[in-house]
N, C-alpha and C positions, 0 to 999 in steps of 0.2 A: 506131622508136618502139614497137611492138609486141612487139619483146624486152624495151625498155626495163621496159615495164607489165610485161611478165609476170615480171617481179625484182620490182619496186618496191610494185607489188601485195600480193603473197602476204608481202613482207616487213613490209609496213607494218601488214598485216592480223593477219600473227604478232605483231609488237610491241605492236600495240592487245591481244590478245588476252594477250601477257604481263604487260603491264600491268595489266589487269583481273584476272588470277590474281595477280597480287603486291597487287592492292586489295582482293582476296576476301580472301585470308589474311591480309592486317593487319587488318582489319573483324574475322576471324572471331577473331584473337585478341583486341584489345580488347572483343569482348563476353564471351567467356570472362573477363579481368581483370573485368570491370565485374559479372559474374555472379557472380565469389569475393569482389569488392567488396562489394556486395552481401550476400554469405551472412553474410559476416568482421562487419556492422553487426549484422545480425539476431541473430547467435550475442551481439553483445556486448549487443545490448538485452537479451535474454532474460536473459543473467546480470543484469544488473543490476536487470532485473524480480525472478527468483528472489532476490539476495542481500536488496533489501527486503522481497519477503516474510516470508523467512527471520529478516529483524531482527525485525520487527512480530510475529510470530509468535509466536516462542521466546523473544523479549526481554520479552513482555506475561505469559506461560507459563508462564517458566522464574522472574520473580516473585511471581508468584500462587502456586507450588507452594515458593517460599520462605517467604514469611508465613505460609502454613499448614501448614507444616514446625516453624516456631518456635512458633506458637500449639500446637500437638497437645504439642508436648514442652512446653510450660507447663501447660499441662493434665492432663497425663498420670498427675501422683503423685495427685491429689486429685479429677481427675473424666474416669474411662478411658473413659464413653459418648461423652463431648463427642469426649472425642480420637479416638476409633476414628471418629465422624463426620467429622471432619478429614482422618483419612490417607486417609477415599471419597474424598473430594471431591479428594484431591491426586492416586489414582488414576484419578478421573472426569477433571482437569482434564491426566492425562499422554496419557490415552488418546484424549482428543479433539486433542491436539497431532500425535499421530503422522498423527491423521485430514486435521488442517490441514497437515502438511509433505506428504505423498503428495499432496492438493489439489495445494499449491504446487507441487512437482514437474511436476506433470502439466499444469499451468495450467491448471485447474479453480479455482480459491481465489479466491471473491469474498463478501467480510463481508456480513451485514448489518446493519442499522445497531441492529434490535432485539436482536440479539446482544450487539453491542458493549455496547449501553445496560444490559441485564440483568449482561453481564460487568464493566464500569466499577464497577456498584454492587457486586459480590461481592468485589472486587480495592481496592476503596476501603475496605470494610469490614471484612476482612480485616486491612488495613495500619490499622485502627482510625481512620479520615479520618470525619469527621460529611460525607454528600455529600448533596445537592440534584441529582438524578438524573431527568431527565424519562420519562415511561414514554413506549414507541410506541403508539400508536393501533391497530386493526382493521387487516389488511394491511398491517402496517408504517407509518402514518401518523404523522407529527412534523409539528410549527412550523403546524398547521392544515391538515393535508392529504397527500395522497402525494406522494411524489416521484417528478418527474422521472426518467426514462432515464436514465443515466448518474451520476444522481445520486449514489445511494447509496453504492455504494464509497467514492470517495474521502470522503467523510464518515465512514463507518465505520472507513478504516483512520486518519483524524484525530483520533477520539475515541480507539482504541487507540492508539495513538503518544501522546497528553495523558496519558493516565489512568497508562501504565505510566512518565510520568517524574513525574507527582506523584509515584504510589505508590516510584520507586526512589530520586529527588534532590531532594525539595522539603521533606521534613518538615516538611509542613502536618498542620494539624488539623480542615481543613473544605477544601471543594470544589466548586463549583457548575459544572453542565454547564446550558450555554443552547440553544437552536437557535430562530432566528429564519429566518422567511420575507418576503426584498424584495419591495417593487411588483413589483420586475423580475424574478420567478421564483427569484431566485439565493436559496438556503439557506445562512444563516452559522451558524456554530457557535462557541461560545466555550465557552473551557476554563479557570475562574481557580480560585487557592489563595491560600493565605493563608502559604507556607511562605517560606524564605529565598531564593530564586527563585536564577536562574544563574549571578548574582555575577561578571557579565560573561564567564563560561566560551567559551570556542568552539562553535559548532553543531555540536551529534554526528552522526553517521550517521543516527540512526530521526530530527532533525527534515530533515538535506538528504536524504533519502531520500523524507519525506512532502514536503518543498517542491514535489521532480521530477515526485512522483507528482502533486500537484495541478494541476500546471505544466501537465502531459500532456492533462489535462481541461480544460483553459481558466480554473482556478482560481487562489485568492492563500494566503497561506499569511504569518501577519504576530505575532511576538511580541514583549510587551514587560513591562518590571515592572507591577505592577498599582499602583492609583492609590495604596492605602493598605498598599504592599507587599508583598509574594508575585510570582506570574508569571502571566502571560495567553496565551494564545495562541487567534487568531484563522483558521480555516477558512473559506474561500467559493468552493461551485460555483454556475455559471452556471447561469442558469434552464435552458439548452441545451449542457449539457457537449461536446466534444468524445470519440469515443469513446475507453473506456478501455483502454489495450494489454491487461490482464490481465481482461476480459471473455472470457466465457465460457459457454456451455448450463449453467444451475444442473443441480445434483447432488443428490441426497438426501443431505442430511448433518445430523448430532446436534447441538441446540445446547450450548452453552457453559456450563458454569456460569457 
Protein backbone atom coordinates (compact mmCIF):
# COMPACT_ATOMS: atom_id res chain seq x y z
CA UNK A 1 0.00 0.00 0.00
CA UNK A 2 2.77 2.24 0.56
CA UNK A 3 4.41 1.76 -2.96
CA UNK A 4 1.02 1.97 -3.94
CA UNK A 5 0.67 5.99 -2.27
CA UNK A 6 3.89 6.80 -3.22
CA UNK A 7 2.88 6.41 -7.39
CA UNK A 8 -0.58 7.63 -6.80
CA UNK A 9 0.40 10.43 -4.67
CA UNK A 10 3.00 12.40 -6.55
CA UNK A 11 0.78 11.52 -9.62
CA UNK A 12 -2.26 12.77 -8.77
CA UNK A 13 -0.55 15.78 -7.25
CA UNK A 14 1.33 16.49 -10.74
CA UNK A 15 -2.08 16.20 -12.46
CA UNK A 16 -3.78 18.68 -10.07
CA UNK A 17 -0.96 20.74 -10.66
CA UNK A 18 -1.31 20.47 -14.56
CA UNK A 19 -4.45 21.19 -14.37
CA UNK A 20 -4.21 24.27 -12.75
CA UNK A 21 -1.24 25.48 -15.32
CA UNK A 22 -3.49 24.70 -18.20
CA UNK A 23 -6.34 26.98 -15.93
CA UNK A 24 -3.73 29.62 -15.52
CA UNK A 25 -3.01 29.88 -19.08
CA UNK A 26 -6.43 29.75 -20.44
CA UNK A 27 -7.45 32.57 -17.56
CA UNK A 28 -4.44 34.37 -18.68
CA UNK A 29 -5.37 34.31 -22.30
CA UNK A 30 -8.98 35.34 -22.08
CA UNK A 31 -7.93 38.34 -20.12
CA UNK A 32 -5.53 39.44 -22.62
CA UNK A 33 -8.73 38.75 -25.42
CA UNK A 34 -10.87 40.77 -22.94
CA UNK A 35 -8.10 43.55 -22.54
CA UNK A 36 -7.85 43.92 -26.66
CA UNK A 37 -11.54 43.64 -26.24
CA UNK A 38 -11.74 46.26 -24.48
CA UNK A 39 -8.98 48.61 -25.98
CA UNK A 40 -10.66 47.47 -29.90
CA UNK A 41 -14.29 49.60 -27.93
CA UNK A 42 -12.31 52.45 -26.54
CA UNK A 43 -10.36 53.12 -29.97
CA UNK A 44 -13.94 52.92 -31.59
CA UNK A 45 -15.75 55.30 -29.23
CA UNK A 46 -12.94 57.83 -29.45
CA UNK A 47 -13.30 57.72 -33.37
CA UNK A 48 -16.71 58.18 -33.18
CA UNK A 49 -16.36 60.87 -30.54
CA UNK A 50 -13.63 62.64 -32.88
CA UNK A 51 -15.66 62.09 -36.30
CA UNK A 52 -18.72 64.29 -34.42
CA UNK A 53 -16.65 66.53 -33.44
CA UNK A 54 -15.07 66.88 -36.44
CA UNK A 55 -18.71 67.33 -38.23
CA UNK A 56 -19.96 69.93 -35.62
CA UNK A 57 -16.86 71.69 -36.06
CA UNK A 58 -16.04 72.22 -39.63
CA UNK A 59 -19.55 71.72 -40.79
CA UNK A 60 -20.72 74.98 -38.58
CA UNK A 61 -17.02 76.63 -39.81
CA UNK A 62 -16.50 75.78 -43.07
CA UNK A 63 -20.30 77.63 -43.56
CA UNK A 64 -19.79 80.51 -41.83
CA UNK A 65 -16.50 81.15 -43.96
CA UNK A 66 -18.76 80.39 -47.02
CA UNK A 67 -21.46 83.26 -46.49
CA UNK A 68 -18.86 85.41 -45.81
CA UNK A 69 -16.87 84.58 -48.74
CA UNK A 70 -19.90 85.45 -50.85
CA UNK A 71 -20.94 88.45 -49.00
CA UNK A 72 -17.04 90.21 -49.24
CA UNK A 73 -17.19 89.41 -53.11
CA UNK A 74 -20.69 91.30 -53.17
CA UNK A 75 -19.29 93.96 -51.62
CA UNK A 76 -16.11 94.23 -53.11
CA UNK A 77 -16.78 96.54 -56.42
CA UNK A 78 -18.68 99.20 -54.50
CA UNK A 79 -17.51 99.04 -50.76
CA UNK A 80 -13.80 97.46 -50.24
CA UNK A 81 -13.88 98.53 -46.19
CA UNK A 82 -16.91 96.36 -45.64
CA UNK A 83 -15.29 93.65 -47.60
CA UNK A 84 -11.67 93.74 -46.16
CA UNK A 85 -13.91 93.56 -42.82
CA UNK A 86 -15.28 90.22 -44.11
CA UNK A 87 -12.25 88.52 -45.32
CA UNK A 88 -10.92 89.36 -40.98
CA UNK A 89 -13.58 87.71 -39.83
CA UNK A 90 -13.28 84.75 -42.43
CA UNK A 91 -9.51 84.74 -41.20
CA UNK A 92 -10.62 85.15 -37.43
CA UNK A 93 -13.35 82.47 -37.96
CA UNK A 94 -10.43 79.86 -40.12
CA UNK A 95 -7.93 80.50 -37.26
CA UNK A 96 -10.19 79.63 -34.52
CA UNK A 97 -11.16 76.27 -36.40
CA UNK A 98 -7.61 75.07 -36.43
CA UNK A 99 -7.89 76.00 -32.68
CA UNK A 100 -11.13 73.78 -32.37
CA UNK A 101 -9.66 70.69 -34.55
CA UNK A 102 -6.27 70.50 -32.34
CA UNK A 103 -8.99 70.84 -29.16
CA UNK A 104 -10.78 67.92 -30.81
CA UNK A 105 -7.80 66.04 -31.62
CA UNK A 106 -6.61 66.00 -28.22
CA UNK A 107 -9.98 65.75 -26.48
CA UNK A 108 -9.70 68.95 -24.89
CA UNK A 109 -13.04 70.45 -27.04
CA UNK A 110 -15.77 71.33 -24.93
CA UNK A 111 -18.37 74.50 -26.25
CA UNK A 112 -19.78 76.77 -24.38
CA UNK A 113 -22.99 77.47 -24.59
CA UNK A 114 -22.19 81.57 -24.60
CA UNK A 115 -20.20 80.79 -27.49
CA UNK A 116 -22.32 79.06 -29.44
CA UNK A 117 -25.24 81.85 -28.63
CA UNK A 118 -22.86 84.83 -29.72
CA UNK A 119 -21.80 82.34 -32.89
CA UNK A 120 -25.55 81.28 -33.80
CA UNK A 121 -26.20 85.01 -34.11
CA UNK A 122 -23.08 85.91 -36.32
CA UNK A 123 -23.77 82.77 -38.70
CA UNK A 124 -27.56 83.67 -38.87
CA UNK A 125 -26.67 87.10 -39.84
CA UNK A 126 -24.32 86.50 -42.11
CA UNK A 127 -26.65 84.00 -44.15
CA UNK A 128 -29.05 87.10 -43.79
CA UNK A 129 -31.76 84.99 -41.18
CA UNK A 130 -33.84 87.98 -38.90
CA UNK A 131 -32.85 85.60 -35.52
CA UNK A 132 -34.31 85.99 -32.06
CA UNK A 133 -31.13 84.91 -30.24
CA UNK A 134 -31.03 84.95 -26.42
CA UNK A 135 -28.01 86.43 -24.67
CA UNK A 136 -26.09 84.38 -21.70
CA UNK A 137 -26.33 85.88 -18.38
CA UNK A 138 -22.97 86.73 -15.88
CA UNK A 139 -20.94 83.28 -15.96
CA UNK A 140 -22.68 81.84 -18.61
CA UNK A 141 -26.26 81.99 -17.23
CA UNK A 142 -29.46 81.03 -19.44
CA UNK A 143 -33.20 79.99 -18.89
CA UNK A 144 -32.85 81.96 -15.31
CA UNK A 145 -29.88 80.65 -13.81
CA UNK A 146 -26.48 78.49 -14.38
CA UNK A 147 -26.18 75.39 -15.37
CA UNK A 148 -25.87 72.43 -14.27
CA UNK A 149 -22.58 70.02 -14.63
CA UNK A 150 -22.73 68.44 -17.30
CA UNK A 151 -25.08 70.54 -18.73
CA UNK A 152 -23.60 72.74 -21.06
CA UNK A 153 -22.00 70.83 -23.64
CA UNK A 154 -24.52 69.00 -24.99
CA UNK A 155 -26.60 72.02 -25.33
CA UNK A 156 -23.89 73.92 -26.90
CA UNK A 157 -23.09 71.33 -29.41
CA UNK A 158 -27.34 71.33 -29.99
CA UNK A 159 -27.47 74.90 -30.79
CA UNK A 160 -24.45 74.45 -33.24
CA UNK A 161 -25.68 71.39 -35.14
CA UNK A 162 -29.60 73.63 -35.38
CA UNK A 163 -28.04 76.74 -36.37
CA UNK A 164 -25.58 75.41 -39.04
CA UNK A 165 -28.55 73.37 -40.80
CA UNK A 166 -30.81 76.45 -40.81
CA UNK A 167 -28.14 78.36 -42.08
CA UNK A 168 -27.02 75.46 -44.89
CA UNK A 169 -30.79 73.55 -45.89
CA UNK A 170 -33.59 75.46 -44.56
CA UNK A 171 -33.74 78.81 -46.51
CA UNK A 172 -35.62 80.55 -43.89
CA UNK A 173 -35.78 84.04 -43.25
CA UNK A 174 -36.19 84.20 -39.47
CA UNK A 175 -35.10 81.99 -36.59
CA UNK A 176 -35.85 81.88 -32.91
CA UNK A 177 -33.49 80.21 -30.47
CA UNK A 178 -35.50 79.33 -27.09
CA UNK A 179 -34.02 77.75 -23.90
CA UNK A 180 -36.28 77.03 -21.21
CA UNK A 181 -35.71 75.63 -17.62
CA UNK A 182 -38.12 72.54 -16.02
CA UNK A 183 -39.38 72.19 -12.48
CA UNK A 184 -37.20 69.25 -12.93
CA UNK A 185 -33.81 71.05 -13.48
CA UNK A 186 -33.71 69.70 -17.05
CA UNK A 187 -32.95 72.76 -19.70
CA UNK A 188 -34.64 72.33 -23.14
CA UNK A 189 -33.69 74.14 -26.02
CA UNK A 190 -35.60 74.75 -29.16
CA UNK A 191 -34.51 75.66 -32.40
CA UNK A 192 -37.50 76.75 -35.02
CA UNK A 193 -37.36 78.42 -38.76
CA UNK A 194 -39.68 79.37 -40.93
CA UNK A 195 -37.76 77.72 -44.07
CA UNK A 196 -39.01 74.69 -46.20
CA UNK A 197 -37.93 72.13 -43.43
CA UNK A 198 -36.52 68.38 -44.45
CA UNK A 199 -39.25 67.49 -46.74
CA UNK A 200 -39.16 64.18 -45.28
CA UNK A 201 -35.14 63.76 -46.20
CA UNK A 202 -33.27 60.97 -44.04
CA UNK A 203 -31.43 62.12 -40.68
CA UNK A 204 -27.81 63.16 -41.75
CA UNK A 205 -24.76 62.58 -39.62
CA UNK A 206 -24.46 66.10 -37.58
CA UNK A 207 -28.44 65.24 -36.35
CA UNK A 208 -27.53 61.10 -35.59
CA UNK A 209 -24.40 62.16 -34.34
CA UNK A 210 -26.13 65.10 -31.87
CA UNK A 211 -29.00 62.23 -31.10
CA UNK A 212 -25.81 59.87 -29.62
CA UNK A 213 -24.13 62.59 -28.18
CA UNK A 214 -27.25 63.64 -26.15
CA UNK A 215 -28.26 60.06 -25.66
CA UNK A 216 -24.75 59.74 -23.80
CA UNK A 217 -25.95 62.39 -21.16
CA UNK A 218 -29.05 61.07 -20.31
CA UNK A 219 -30.89 63.45 -22.90
CA UNK A 220 -33.67 63.49 -25.91
CA UNK A 221 -33.19 64.99 -28.93
CA UNK A 222 -36.84 65.23 -30.95
CA UNK A 223 -37.64 67.02 -34.57
CA UNK A 224 -40.54 67.87 -36.22
CA UNK A 225 -42.25 70.36 -38.98
CA UNK A 226 -43.04 73.39 -37.11
CA UNK A 227 -46.76 74.14 -36.63
CA UNK A 228 -47.19 76.88 -39.30
CA UNK A 229 -44.28 75.37 -41.40
CA UNK A 230 -40.60 75.42 -41.31
CA UNK A 231 -38.67 72.76 -38.97
CA UNK A 232 -38.24 72.54 -35.11
CA UNK A 233 -35.95 70.82 -33.27
CA UNK A 234 -36.03 70.03 -29.65
CA UNK A 235 -32.84 69.53 -27.20
CA UNK A 236 -33.31 68.31 -23.39
CA UNK A 237 -30.48 67.53 -20.69
CA UNK A 238 -31.41 66.31 -17.49
CA UNK A 239 -31.30 68.40 -14.53
CA UNK A 240 -28.35 65.57 -13.65
CA UNK A 241 -26.72 64.72 -16.84
CA UNK A 242 -24.83 61.66 -17.03
CA UNK A 243 -21.08 62.46 -17.64
CA UNK A 244 -19.95 63.44 -20.87
CA UNK A 245 -17.45 61.11 -22.80
CA UNK A 246 -15.83 64.35 -24.32
CA UNK A 247 -15.37 66.20 -20.85
CA UNK A 248 -12.41 67.54 -20.28
CA UNK A 249 -9.94 70.25 -17.77
CA UNK A 250 -11.08 73.59 -19.63
CA UNK A 251 -8.33 75.15 -21.60
CA UNK A 252 -7.72 78.72 -22.30
CA UNK A 253 -9.11 79.22 -25.59
CA UNK A 254 -10.35 82.32 -27.99
CA UNK A 255 -13.89 82.82 -28.57
CA UNK A 256 -15.76 82.54 -31.74
CA UNK A 257 -16.84 85.03 -33.80
Amino acid sequence: REVWSSFVVPAALGGFALMSARKTVRTMRELREARAAVAQLAANEERLRLARDLHDLLGHSLSLITLKSELAGRMLPGDPERAAGEVADIERVGRQSLVDVREAVSGYRRPTLAVELAGARTALAAAGIEADVPQAGPDGAVAGGPLAAGQESPLAWSLREAVTNVVRHSGASRCAVVLVRRPDGAVRLTVTDNGTGPAGAPEGNGLTGLRERLALAGGTLATAPGVRGGYTLHATVPAHPAPSPDAAPDLPRGGRP
